[in-house]
C-alpha positions as CSV (number, residue, x, y, z in Angstrom):
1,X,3.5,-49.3,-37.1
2,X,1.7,-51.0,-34.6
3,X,-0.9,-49.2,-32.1
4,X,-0.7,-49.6,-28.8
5,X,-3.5,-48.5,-25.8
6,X,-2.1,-45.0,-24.4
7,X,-1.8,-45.9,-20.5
8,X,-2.5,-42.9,-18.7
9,X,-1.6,-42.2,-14.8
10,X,-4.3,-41.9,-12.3
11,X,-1.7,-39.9,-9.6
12,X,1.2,-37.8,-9.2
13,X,2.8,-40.3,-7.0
14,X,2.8,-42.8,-9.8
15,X,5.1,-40.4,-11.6
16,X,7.2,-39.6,-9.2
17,X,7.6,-42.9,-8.3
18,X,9.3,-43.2,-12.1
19,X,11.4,-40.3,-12.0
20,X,12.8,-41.4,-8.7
21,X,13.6,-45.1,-9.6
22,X,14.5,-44.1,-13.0
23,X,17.6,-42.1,-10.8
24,X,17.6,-44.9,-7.9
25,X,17.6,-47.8,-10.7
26,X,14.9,-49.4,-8.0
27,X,12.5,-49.7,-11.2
28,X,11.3,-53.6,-11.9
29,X,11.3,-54.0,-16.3
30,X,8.0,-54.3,-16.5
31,X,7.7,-50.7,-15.4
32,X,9.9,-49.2,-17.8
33,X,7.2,-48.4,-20.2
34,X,7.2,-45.9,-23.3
35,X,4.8,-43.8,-21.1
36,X,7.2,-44.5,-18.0
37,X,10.2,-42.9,-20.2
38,X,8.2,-40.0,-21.1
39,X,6.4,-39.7,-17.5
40,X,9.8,-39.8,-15.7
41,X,11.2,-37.3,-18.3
42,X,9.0,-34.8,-17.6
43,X,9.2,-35.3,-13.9
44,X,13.0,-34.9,-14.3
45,X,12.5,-31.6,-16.1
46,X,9.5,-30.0,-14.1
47,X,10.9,-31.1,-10.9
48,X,14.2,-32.1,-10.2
49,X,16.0,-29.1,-12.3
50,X,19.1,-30.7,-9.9
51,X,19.7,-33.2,-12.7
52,X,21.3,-31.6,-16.4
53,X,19.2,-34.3,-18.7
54,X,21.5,-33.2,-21.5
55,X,24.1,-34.6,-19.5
56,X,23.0,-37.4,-16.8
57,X,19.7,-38.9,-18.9
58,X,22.0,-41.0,-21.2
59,X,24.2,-42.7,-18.1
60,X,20.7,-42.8,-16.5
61,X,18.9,-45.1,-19.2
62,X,22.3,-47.4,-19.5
63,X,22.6,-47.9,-15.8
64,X,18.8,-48.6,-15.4
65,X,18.9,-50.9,-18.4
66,X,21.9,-53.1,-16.4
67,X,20.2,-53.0,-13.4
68,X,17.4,-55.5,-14.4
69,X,19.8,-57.4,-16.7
70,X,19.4,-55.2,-20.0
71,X,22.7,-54.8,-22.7
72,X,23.6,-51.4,-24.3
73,X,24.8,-52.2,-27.3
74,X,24.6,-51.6,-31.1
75,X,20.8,-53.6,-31.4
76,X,19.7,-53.3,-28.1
77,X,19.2,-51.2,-24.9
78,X,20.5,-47.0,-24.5
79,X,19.5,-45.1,-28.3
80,X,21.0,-41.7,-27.9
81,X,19.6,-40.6,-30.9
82,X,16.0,-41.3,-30.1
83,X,16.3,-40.4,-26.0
84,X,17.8,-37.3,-27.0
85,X,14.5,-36.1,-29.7
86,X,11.7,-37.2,-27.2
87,X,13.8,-34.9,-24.9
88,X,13.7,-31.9,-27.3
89,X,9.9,-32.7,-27.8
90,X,9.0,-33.5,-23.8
91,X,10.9,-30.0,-23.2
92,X,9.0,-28.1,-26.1
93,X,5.4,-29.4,-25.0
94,X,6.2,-28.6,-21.3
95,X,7.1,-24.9,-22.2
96,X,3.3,-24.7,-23.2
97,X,1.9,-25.7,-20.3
98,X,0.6,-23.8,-17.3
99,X,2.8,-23.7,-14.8
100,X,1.0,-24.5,-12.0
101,X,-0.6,-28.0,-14.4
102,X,-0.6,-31.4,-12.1
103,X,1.4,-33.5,-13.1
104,X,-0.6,-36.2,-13.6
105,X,-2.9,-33.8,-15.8
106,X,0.4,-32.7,-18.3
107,X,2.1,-35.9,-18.3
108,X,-1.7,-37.7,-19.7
109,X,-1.9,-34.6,-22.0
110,X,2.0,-35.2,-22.9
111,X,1.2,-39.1,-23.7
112,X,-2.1,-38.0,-25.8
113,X,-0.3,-35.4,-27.6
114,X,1.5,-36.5,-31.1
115,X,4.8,-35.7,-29.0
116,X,3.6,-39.0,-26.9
117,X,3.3,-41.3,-30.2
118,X,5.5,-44.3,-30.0
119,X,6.3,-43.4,-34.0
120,X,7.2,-39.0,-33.1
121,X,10.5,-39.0,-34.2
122,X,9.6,-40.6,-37.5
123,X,8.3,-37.3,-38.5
124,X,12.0,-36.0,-38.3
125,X,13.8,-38.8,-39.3
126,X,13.9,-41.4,-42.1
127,X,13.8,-44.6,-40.5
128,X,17.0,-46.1,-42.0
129,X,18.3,-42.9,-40.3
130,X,17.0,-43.2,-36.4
131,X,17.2,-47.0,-36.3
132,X,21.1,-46.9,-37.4
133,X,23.9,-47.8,-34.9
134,X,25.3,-44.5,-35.6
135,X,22.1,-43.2,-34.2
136,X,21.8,-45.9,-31.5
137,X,25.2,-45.3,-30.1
138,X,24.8,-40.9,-30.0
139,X,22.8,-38.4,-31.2
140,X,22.4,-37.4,-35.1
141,X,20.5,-34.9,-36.6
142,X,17.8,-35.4,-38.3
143,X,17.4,-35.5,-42.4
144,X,14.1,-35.3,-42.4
145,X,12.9,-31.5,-41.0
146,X,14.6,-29.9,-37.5
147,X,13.5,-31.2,-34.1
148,X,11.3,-28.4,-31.9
């Protein structure tokens, strides 16, 4: 798999601002980063308890994707299956934090953590598995070992 640079936030605002436009859909592309879906995830958890992720987070993703011209469809855009792991892993770090944490200081130590790895649910799944439209279009379990 290919490495990419970790790119950590410098301020809480810069999170927020994710979580917010994730729900707004007043994101730009660009911005939609793996460390924008796991930043705005754990905003969405930590602070807007409002929203049932469970629920909302896949209509969330698909209506974001539209906005800026993305398709959901069987190669492309929304994957249930891998939104729904990070989700189970962003929840399972978070439960191990310190409650009163920045943000900016658990979401860095979130995208540094092997939960942040690009390649995470690859541990649970085979990749024939995760990468399949059955996966892509909602959530299987893994064959690999159980999700946290």
């Amino acid at each position: 798999m290919t490495t990419y640079p970790v790119r950590l936030f410098e301020r809480d605002e810069d999170i927020v601002h994710l979580g917010e436009g994730l729900l707004a859909c007043s994101l730009t592309r660009p911005e939609w980063t793996h460390e924008a879906h796991l930043g705005a995830t754990a905003y969405l958890l930590l602070r807007r308890p409002d929203v049932d992720l469970d629920e909302e987070m896949p209509g969330l993703i698909r209506r974001f994707n539209e906005s800026v011209g993305g398709i959901n469809d069987d190669t492309q855009g929304y994957h249930d299956t891998v939104t729904m792991a990070y989700l189970a892993g962003v929840r399972a770090f978070l439960a191990k934090r310190p409650k009163e944490e920045a943000l900016t200081t658990c979401v860095n130590a979130l995208l540094m953590s092997p939960v942040g790895r690009r390649d995470w649910p690859l541990q649970f799944y085979s990749k024939d598995r995760l990468f399949s439209v059955e996966a892509r279009r909602s959530f299987i379990a893994p064959d690999l070992k159980p999700l946290p």
